[in-house]
C-alpha positions in Angstrom: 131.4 28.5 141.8 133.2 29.6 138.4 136.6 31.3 138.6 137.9 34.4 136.9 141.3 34.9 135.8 142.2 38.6 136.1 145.8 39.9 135.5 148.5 39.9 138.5 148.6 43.6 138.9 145.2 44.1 139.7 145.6 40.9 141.9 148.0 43.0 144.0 145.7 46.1 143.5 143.1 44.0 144.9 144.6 42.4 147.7 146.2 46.0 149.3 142.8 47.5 149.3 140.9 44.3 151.3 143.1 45.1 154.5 141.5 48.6 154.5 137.9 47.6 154.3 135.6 45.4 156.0 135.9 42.2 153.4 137.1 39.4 154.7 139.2 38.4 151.7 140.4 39.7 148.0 137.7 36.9 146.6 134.8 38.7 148.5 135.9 41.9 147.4 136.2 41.4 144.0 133.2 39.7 144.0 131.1 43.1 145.3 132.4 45.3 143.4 131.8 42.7 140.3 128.5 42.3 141.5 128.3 46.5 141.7 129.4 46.9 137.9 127.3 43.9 136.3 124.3 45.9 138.4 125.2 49.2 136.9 125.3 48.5 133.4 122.1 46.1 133.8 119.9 49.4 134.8 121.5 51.2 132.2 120.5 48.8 129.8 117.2 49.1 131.0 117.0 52.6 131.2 117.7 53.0 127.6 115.4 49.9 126.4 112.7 52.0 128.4 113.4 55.5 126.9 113.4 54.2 123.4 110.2 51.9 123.7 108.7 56.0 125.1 110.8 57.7 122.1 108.6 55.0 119.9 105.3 55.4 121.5 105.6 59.5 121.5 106.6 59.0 118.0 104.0 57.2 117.0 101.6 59.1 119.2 102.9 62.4 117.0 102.3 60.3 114.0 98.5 59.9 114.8 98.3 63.5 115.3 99.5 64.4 111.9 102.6 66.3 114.0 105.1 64.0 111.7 105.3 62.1 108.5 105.7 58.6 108.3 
């Protein structure tokens, strides 16, 4: 397992929220809501990869049709 260094303040931030949810520790709660994040911006990585390959086939589509110029 790799460890992260993150600054003492959110340490402490951290550790007071774990005793008002169901985690078991700081580690495991840092770990979801890492895990939440990383998830996050993946999809909206993908979300845009996938709306510009459709921007590029509509494009090209309009292209065929004489609609634009190349």
């Amino acid at each position: 397992m790799a460890e992260l260094s993150i600054p003492d303040d959110l340490a402490e931030r951290i550790d007071s929220r774990v005793d008002h949810t169901e985690f078991e520790s700081s580690d495991a709660f840092a770990t979801y809501v890492l895990s939440e994040v990383v998830t996050r911006a993946e999809r909206e990585i993908e979300i845009t990869e996938a709306s510009d390959v459709s921007r590029d086939g509509v494009e090209e589509r309009l292209q065929s049709l004489g609609y634009l110029e190349e």
